[in-house]
FIGU-915284 format. One record per residue (C-alpha): residue number from 1; x, y, z. Coordinates in steps of 0.001 Angstrom, whole numbers, plus 524288, in hexadecimal, padded with zeros to 5 digits. Layout:
<rs>
 drennu    xx    yy    zz
    NUM     X     Y     Z
...
</rs>
This chain:
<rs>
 drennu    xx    yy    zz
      1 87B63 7F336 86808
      2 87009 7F1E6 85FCC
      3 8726A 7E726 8585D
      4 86CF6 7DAE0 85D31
      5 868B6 7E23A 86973
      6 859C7 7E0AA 86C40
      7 84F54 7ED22 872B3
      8 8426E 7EDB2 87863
      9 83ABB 7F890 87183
     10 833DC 801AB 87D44
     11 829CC 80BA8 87D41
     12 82CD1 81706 885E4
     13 81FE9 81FA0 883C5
     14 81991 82861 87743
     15 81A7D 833ED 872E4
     16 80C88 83666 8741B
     17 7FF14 82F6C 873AA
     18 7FF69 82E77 863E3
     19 80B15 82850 864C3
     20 807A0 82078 86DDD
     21 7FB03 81AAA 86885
     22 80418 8189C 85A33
     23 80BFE 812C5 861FF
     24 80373 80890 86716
     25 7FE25 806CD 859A4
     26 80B77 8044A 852FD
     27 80C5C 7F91E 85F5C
     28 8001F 7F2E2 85E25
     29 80232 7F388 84DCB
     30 81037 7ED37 84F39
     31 80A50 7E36F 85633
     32 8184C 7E007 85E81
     33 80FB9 7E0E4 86CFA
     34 81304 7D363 86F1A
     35 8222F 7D5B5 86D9A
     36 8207D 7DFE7 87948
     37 823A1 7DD6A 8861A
     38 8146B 7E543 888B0
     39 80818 7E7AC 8829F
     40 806D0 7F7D5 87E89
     41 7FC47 80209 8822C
     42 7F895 80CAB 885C3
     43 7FB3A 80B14 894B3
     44 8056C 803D4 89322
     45 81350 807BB 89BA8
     46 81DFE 80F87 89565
     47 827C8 80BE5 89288
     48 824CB 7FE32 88CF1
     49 82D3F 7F412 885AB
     50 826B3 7F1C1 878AB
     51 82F7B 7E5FB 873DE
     52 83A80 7DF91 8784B
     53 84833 7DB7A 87141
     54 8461E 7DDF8 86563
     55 85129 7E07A 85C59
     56 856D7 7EFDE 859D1
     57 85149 7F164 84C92
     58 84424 7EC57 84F05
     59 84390 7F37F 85D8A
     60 8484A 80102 8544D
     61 83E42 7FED7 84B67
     62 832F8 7FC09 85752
     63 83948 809DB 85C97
     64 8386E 8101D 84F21
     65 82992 80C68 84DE8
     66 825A6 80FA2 85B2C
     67 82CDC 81DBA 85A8B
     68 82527 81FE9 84EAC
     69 81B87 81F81 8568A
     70 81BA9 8281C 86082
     71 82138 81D68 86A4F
     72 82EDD 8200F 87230
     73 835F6 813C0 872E5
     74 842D2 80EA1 8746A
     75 8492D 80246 873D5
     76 8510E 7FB1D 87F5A
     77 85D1B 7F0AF 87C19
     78 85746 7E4A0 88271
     79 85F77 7E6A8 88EB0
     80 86220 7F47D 88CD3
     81 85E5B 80309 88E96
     82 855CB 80819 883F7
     83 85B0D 80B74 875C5
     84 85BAE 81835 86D4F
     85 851F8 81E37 87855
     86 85134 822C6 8875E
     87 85195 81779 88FE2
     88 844B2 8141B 8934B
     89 83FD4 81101 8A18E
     90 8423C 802A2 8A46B
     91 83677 7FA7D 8A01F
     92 83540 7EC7E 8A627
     93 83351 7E323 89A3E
     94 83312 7D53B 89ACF
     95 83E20 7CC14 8938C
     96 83F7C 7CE13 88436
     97 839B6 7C2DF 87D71
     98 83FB2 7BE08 871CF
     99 83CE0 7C768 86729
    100 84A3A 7C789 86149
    101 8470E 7B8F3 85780
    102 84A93 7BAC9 848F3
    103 839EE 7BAFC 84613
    104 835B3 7C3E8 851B4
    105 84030 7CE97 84C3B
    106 83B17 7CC0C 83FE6
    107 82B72 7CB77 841EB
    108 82E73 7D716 84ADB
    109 83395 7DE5D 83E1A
    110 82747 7D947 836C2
    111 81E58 7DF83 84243
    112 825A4 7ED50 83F52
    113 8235E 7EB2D 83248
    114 815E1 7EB30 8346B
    115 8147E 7F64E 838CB
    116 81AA6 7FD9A 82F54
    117 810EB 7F75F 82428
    118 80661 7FB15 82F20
    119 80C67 809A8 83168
    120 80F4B 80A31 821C5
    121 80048 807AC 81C3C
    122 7F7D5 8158D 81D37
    123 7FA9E 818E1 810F3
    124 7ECA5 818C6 80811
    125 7E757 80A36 8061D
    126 7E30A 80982 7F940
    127 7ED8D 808DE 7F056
    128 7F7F9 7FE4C 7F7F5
    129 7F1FC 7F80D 8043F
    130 7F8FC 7F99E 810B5
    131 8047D 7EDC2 8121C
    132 8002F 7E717 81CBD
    133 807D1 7E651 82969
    134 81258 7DC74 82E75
    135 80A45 7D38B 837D8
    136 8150D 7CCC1 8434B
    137 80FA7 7BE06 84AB3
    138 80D90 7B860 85643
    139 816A8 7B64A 86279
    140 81D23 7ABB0 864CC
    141 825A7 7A715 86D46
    142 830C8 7A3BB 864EB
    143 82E75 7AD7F 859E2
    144 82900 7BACB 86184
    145 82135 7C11A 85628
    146 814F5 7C917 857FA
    147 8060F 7C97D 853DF
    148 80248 7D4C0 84766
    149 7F75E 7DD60 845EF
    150 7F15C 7E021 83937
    151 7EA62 7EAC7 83A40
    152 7EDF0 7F8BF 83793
    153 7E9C5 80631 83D1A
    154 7EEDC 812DE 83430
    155 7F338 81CB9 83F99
    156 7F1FD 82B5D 84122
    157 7FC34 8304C 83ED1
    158 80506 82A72 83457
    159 80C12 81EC0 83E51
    160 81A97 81952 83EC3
    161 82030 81109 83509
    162 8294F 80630 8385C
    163 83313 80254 82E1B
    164 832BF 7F48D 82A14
    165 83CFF 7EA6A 82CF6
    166 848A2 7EA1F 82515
    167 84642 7E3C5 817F4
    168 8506E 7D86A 81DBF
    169 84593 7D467 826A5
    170 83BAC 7D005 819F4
    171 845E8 7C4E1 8177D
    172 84207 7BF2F 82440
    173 8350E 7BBA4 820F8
    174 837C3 7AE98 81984
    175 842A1 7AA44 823F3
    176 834E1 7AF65 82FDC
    177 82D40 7A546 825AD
    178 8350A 79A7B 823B4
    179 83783 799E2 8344E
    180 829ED 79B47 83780
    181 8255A 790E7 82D01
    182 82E2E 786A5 832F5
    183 829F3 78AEA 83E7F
    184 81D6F 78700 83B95
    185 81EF9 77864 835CE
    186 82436 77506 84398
    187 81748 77A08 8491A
    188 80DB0 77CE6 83E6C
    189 802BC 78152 846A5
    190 80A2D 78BC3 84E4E
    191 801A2 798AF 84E9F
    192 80BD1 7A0B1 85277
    193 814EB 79DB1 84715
    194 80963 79C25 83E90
    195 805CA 7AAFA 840B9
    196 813B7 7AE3B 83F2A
    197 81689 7A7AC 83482
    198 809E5 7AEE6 82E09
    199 81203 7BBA8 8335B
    200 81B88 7BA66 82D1D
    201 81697 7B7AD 81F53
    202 80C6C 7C3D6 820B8
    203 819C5 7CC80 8243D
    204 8206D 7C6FE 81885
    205 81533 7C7AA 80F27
    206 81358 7D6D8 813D4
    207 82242 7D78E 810B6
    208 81FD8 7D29E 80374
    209 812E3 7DBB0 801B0
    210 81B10 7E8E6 8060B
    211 82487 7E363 7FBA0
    212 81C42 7E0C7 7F0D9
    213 81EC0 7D384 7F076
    214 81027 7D00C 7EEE6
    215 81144 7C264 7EB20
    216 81AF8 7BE95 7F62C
    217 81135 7C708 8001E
    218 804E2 7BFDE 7FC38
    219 80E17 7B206 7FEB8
    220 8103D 7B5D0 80C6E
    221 80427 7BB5D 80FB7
    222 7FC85 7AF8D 809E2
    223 80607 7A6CE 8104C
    224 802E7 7ADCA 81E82
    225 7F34F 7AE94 81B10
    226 7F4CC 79FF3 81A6D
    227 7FA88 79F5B 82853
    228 7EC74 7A589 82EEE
    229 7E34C 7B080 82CFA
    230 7E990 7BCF6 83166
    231 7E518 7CA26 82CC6
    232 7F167 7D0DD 82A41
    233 7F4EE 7C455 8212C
    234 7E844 7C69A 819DD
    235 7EB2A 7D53D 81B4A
    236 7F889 7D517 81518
    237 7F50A 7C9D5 80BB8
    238 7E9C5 7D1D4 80556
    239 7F10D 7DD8A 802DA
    240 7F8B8 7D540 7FB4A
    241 7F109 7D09B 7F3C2
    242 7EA90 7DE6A 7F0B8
    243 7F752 7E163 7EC91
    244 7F8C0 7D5D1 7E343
    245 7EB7B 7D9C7 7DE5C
    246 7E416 7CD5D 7E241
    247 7DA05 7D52A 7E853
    248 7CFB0 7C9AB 7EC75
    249 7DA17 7C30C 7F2DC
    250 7DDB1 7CF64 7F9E4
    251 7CFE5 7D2CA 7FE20
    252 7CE5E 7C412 80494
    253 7DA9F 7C5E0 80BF2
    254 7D70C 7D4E4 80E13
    255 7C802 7D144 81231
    256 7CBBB 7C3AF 81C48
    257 7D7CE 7CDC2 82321
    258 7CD1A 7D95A 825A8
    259 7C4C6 7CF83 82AEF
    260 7CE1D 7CB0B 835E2
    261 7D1C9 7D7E6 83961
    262 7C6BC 7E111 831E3
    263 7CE5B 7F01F 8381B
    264 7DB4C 7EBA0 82FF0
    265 7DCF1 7F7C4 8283A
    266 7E6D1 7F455 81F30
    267 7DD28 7E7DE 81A4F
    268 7D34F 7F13A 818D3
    269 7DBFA 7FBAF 81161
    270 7E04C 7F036 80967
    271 7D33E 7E8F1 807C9
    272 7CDA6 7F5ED 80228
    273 7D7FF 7F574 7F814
    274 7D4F7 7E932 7F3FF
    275 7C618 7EC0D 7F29B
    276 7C8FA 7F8F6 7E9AE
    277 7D0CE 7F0D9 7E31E
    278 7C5B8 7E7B0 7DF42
    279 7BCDF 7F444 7DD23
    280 7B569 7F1E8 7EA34
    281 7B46A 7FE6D 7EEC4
    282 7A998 7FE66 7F838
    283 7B13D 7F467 8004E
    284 7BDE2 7FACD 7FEBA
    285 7B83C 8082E 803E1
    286 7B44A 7FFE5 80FC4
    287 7C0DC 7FACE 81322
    288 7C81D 80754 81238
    289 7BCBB 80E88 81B9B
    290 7BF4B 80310 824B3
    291 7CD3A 805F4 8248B
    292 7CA0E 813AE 8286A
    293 7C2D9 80FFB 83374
    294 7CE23 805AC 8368A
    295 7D721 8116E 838A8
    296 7DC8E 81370 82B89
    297 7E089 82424 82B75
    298 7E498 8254D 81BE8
    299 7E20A 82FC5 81473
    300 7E428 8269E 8083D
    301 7DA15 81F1D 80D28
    302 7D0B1 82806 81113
    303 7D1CA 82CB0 803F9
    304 7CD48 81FEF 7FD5A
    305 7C2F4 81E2C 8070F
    306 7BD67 82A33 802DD
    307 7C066 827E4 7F315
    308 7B9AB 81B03 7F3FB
    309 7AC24 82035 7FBD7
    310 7AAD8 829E0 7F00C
    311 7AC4B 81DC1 7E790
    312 7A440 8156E 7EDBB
    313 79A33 81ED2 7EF10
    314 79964 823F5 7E129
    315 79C89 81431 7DA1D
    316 7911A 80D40 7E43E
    317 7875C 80B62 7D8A3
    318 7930E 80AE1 7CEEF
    319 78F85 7FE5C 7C3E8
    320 79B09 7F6B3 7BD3C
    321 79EE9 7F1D1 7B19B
    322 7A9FF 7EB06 7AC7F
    323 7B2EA 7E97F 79DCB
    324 7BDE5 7E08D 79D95
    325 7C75A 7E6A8 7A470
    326 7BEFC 7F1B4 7ABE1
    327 7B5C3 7F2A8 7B72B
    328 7AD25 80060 7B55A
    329 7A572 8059C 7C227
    330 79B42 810D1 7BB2A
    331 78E48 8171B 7BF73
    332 783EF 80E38 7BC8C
    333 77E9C 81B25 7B65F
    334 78A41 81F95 7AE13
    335 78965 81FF3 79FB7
    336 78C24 811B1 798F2
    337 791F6 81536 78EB9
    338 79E67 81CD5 79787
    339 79F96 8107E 79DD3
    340 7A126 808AF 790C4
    341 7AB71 81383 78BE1
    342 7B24B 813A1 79888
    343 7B437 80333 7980E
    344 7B895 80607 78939
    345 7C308 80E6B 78C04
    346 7C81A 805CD 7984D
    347 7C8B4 7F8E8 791BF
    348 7D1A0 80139 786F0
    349 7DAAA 806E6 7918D
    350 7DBCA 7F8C3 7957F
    351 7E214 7F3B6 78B22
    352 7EA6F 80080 78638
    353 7EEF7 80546 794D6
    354 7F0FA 7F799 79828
    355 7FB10 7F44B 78C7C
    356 802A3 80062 79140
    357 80256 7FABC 7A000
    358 80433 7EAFF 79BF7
    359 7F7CD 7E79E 7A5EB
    360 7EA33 7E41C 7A3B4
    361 7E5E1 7E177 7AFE9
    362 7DADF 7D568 7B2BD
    363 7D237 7DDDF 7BC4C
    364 7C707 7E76B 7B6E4
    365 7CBF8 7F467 7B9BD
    366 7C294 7FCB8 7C1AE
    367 7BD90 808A7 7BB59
    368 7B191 81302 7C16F
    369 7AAF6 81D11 7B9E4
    370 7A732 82951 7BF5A
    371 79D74 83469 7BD78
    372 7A7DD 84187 7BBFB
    373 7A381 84634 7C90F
    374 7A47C 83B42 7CF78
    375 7B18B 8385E 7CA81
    376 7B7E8 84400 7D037
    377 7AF80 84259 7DBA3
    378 7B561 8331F 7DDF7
    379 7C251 83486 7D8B9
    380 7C5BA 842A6 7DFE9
    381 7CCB9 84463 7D370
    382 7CDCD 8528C 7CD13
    383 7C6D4 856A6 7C2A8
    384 7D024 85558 7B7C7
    385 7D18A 84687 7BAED
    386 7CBBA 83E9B 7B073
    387 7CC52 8326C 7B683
    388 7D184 82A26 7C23A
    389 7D692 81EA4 7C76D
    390 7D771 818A5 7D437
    391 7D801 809FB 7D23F
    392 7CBB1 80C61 7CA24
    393 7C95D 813CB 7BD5F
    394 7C0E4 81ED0 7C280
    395 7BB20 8272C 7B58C
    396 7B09F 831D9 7B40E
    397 7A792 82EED 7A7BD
    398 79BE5 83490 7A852
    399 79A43 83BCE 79B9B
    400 7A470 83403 79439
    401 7A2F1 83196 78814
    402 7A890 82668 77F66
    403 7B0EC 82F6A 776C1
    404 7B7FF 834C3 7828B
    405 7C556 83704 77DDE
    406 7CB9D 83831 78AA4
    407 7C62D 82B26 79100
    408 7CEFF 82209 78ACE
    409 7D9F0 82879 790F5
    410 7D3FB 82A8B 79C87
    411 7D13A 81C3E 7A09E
    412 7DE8B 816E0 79A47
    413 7E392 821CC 7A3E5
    414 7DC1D 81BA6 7AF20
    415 7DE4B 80D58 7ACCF
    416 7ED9F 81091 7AA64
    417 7EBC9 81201 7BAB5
    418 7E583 8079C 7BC21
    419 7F076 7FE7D 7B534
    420 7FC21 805AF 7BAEB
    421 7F68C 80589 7C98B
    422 7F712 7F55C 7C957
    423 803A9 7F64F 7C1C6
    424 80BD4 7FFDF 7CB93
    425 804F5 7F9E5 7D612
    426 7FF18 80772 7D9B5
    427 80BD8 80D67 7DAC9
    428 80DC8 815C9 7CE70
    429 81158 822CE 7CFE4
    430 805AA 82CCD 7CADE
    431 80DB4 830C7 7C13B
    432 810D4 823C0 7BB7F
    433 801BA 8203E 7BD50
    434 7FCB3 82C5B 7B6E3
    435 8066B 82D4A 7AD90
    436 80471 81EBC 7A8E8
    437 7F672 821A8 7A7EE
    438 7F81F 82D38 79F85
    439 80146 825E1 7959C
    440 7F60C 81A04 79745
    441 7EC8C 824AB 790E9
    442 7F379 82349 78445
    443 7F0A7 81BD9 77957
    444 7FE1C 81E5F 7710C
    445 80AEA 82157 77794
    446 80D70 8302C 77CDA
    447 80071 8348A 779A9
    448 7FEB8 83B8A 78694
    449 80D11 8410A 78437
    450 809B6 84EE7 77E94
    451 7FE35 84FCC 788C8
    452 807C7 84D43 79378
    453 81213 8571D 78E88
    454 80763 8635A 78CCF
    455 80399 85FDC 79BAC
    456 811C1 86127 7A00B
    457 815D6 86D70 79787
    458 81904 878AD 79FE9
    459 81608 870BB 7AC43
    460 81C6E 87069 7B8AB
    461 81E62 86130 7B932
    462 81DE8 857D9 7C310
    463 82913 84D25 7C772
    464 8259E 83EE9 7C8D0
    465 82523 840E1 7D8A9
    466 81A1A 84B4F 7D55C
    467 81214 843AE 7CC12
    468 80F37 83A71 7D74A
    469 80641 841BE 7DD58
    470 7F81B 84074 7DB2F
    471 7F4BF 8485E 7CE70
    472 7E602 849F9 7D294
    473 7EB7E 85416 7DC6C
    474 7F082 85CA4 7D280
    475 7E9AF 8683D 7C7D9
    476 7E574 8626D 7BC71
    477 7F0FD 86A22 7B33F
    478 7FD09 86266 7BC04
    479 7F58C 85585 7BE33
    480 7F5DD 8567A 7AFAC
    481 8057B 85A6F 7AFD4
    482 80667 84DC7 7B944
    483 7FF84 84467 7AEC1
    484 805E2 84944 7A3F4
    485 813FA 8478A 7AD42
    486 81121 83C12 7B1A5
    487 80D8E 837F3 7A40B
    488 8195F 83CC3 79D38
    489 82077 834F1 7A82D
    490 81AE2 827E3 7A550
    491 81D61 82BB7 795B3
    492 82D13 82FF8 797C5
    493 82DB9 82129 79E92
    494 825D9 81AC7 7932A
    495 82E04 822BC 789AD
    496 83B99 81EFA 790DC
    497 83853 81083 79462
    498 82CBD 80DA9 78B3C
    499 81FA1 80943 79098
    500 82045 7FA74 793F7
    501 8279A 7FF71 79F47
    502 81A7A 80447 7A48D
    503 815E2 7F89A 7AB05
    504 824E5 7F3B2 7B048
    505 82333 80145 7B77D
    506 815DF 80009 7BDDC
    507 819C6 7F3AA 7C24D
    508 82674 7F7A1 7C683
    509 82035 80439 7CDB6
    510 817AB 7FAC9 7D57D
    511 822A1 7F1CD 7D91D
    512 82D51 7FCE0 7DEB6
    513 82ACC 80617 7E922
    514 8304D 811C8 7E251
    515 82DF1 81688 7D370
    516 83BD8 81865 7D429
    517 83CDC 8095C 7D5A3
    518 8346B 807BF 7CA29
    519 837EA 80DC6 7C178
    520 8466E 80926 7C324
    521 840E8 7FAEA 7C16F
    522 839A6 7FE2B 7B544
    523 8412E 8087A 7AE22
    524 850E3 80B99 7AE01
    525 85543 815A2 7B438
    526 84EF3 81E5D 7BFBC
    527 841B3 82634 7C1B0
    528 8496B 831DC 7C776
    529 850CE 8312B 7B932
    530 84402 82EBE 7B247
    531 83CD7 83B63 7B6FE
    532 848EE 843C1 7B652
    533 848F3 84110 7A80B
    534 8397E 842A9 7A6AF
    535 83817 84FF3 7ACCA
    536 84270 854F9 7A6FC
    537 83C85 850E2 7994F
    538 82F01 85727 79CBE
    539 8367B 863DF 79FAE
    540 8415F 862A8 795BA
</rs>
């Protein structure tokens, strides 16, 4: 009975005035008003026919969504009682239009999909920008599709998810294209398959981005930017371009979108990014206040806010200067000659952690240099932490002097992170990070080795699972047991596979969504395997 059968989705009532008001949110969000046989509020008459004839898996998946949310619903055959539910009262609705075409099912998918990027992006902002949401086109009479929103509101508490469409429904975009573009030679100046043409590409091009398919993403998004000036094109076009790393691109498209619709919180979110990324911190701190105040409730984010005031505070007089491949933010006031031995020992790390990486990179990194106190103070680090990193080299020098033993290692430490966070695209587990850094301390082969093996003796040691939590959280004797593990990790797979396979992992960590994943593409054999055999050396 269900197959080929069409419903009309109804809402009976709410559970209770939260769910009601997320309710109306995840309505006005999905943007699918104009699909319903009447406009939603507050006052409006229960029950109510939301949409009309839609197919059973998209009508589910509407039910899903709206349950989720505190709604009761059910749906009604088109021409029957009402389904998997009490039957409703009988509500007078006008004729189903046409919403069962090959591209309203489809765009209707897309508009669900939406919302789960939408429901799917509280998560902190500064380390992968939100994906932007699936944006659905204007009505027509022939093709029924339906007008997006970009913008984005963060509810209290944690709101539904939607699942996506099946992956089946991604193959549809080039056949949506291809229609719509021959569409358009017969009548080139048609708005209405203009704008949904644009829709289209901006849903494939966000398909792409959530795959990592940046190159095919920027394509499409270019392609729909070129079609009119939408802010959820520029939106979704400059977060792909942050992601590709061409952050002045990014920050035009980022910039024009917040100026059509200046309360779009995941353009400011995204915007900041790109500004830290260019070491524009005042600006960035803005963005992510105005985010705030646009709604944003993150603790990740309130988190940064308050990281960068202490930054911006203590670096507003901060001077600059620059080596080759180095960009140093200091005290006016601190002592010259720490400076000079601090550039020393960073150009070296360039060259000798970068052969053990493969990568030189073009840009200056950024480095900032710290009075003691106002290292711990900034950084919230503990006090046995010698040194940071956060996308910027953050060191405390005040009282170094240029025979320091210990700063050599310190900085190749410290720039190791800043090579392996562009190489894993900021996915590498903190052991893999921290343990790569530690070997990157070295100057000849298994130098750290008997360090790492007097840290571990007698020990109660930690599994790979554990050595992903943040070590600044734990007492300075096991955050030393997690170095040295995670150290001795990275050595056992240097030892086992040799080190050229270093970079082949990063990359393949930031290409797969599990380690699992990457380290089957880069090594032979399995991770479960590899750690069974590790920890059973270390106790052995």
């Amino acid at each position: 009975m269900v197959d080929g059968s069409l419903f009309d989705v109804l809402l009976l009532g709410y559970r209770n005035d939260v769910a009601q008001a997320r309710t109306l949110e995840f309505l006005d969000r999905l943007q699918l008003l104009t699909l319903a046989t009447t406009q939603v509020g507050r006052q409006i008459d229960l029950p109510q026919r939301l949409f009309t004839a839609l197919d059973h898996e998209q009508a589910q998946r509407l039910r899903t969504a709206l349950e989720a949310c505190g709604a009761q619903v059910a749906l009604v055959p088109v021409g029957g009682a009402a389904h998997a539910g009490a039957t409703p009262p009988p509500v007078e609705a006008p004729a189903p239009r046409s919403h069962t075409s090959r591209v309203s099912t489809l765009l209707l998918g897309a508009a669900l999909a939406a919302t789960a990027y939408l429901w799917s992006t509280s998560q902190g902002p500064l380390r992968q920008p939100p994906l932007p949401p699936r944006a659905t086109a204007p009505v027509d009479s022939v093709e029924p599709l339906t007008v997006g929103s970009a913008e984005r509101a963060a509810p209290d508490p944690e709101p539904p998810r939607v699942d996506a469409p099946a992956p089946a429904a991604e193959h549809d975009f080039p056949d949506l294209v291809e229609r719509l573009q021959n569409a358009l030679r017969q009548t080139p100046d048609d708005p209405v398959l203009t704008r949904n043409l644009q829709t289209v590409l901006l849903n494939w091009g966000i398909a792409n981005l959530a795959a990592e398919h940046l190159d095919e993403a920027a394509a499409r998004l270019q392609a729909a930017a070129q079609l009119g000036e939408r802010a959820e094109v520029l939106r979704a076009l400059g977060i792909t371009q942050l992601r590709e790393g061409d952050y002045a691109a990014a920050a035009s498209a980022l910039e024009r979108s917040l100026e059509l619709v200046p309360n779009d919180s995941n353009a400011l979110l995204a915007l900041a990014e790109v500004y830290l990324k260019q070491d524009q911190r005042p600006q960035a701190l803005d963005l992510l206040q105005r985010a705030q105040e646009a709604g944003v409730r993150n603790a990740d984010l309130d988190k940064k806010v308050k990281q960068l005031s202490r930054e911006v505070d203590a670096e507003w007089d901060f001077v600059q200067t620059e080596s080759a491949h180095f960009r140093v933010s200091f005290a006016d006031s601190e002592d010259a000659r720490a400076v000079r031995v601090v550039l020393a020992a960073l150009e070296e790390a360039y060259f000798t952690v970068g052969s053990k990486f493969e990568y030189y990179p073009a840009d200056r990194t950024p480095v900032v240099l710290y009075t003691q106190q106002d290292f711990h103070n900034i950084t919230q680090t503990p006090g046995w932490a010698g040194a940071a990193f956060d996308g910027r080299i953050k060191l405390p020098v005040r009282g170094l002097q240029a025979d320091d033993s210990q700063l050599p290692r310190v900085i190749r430490h410290e720039y190791a992170h800043s090579l392996i966070t562009p190489l894993s695209s900021g996915r590498a587990p903190l052991w893999l990070n921290e343990g790569l850094a530690v070997w990157a301390e070295e100057t000849e082969e298994g130098e750290r080795l008997a360090w790492a093996e007097q840290k571990i003796a007698g020990q109660e040691l930690f599994t790979l699972a554990q050595l992903n939590g943040s070590f600044m959280q734990l007492p300075a004797a096991r955050a030393e047991v997690a170095y040295a593990q995670s150290y001795l990790a990275v050595r056992a797979l240097i030892d086992q596979y040799g080190a050229r396979k270093i970079p082949a992992l990063l990359t393949n960590v930031g290409k797969n969504r599990t380690l699992s994943d990457a380290f089957a593409a880069t090594y032979p054999g399995d991770l479960a395997s590899f750690e069974e055999r590790w920890l059973r050396g270390l106790t052995g």
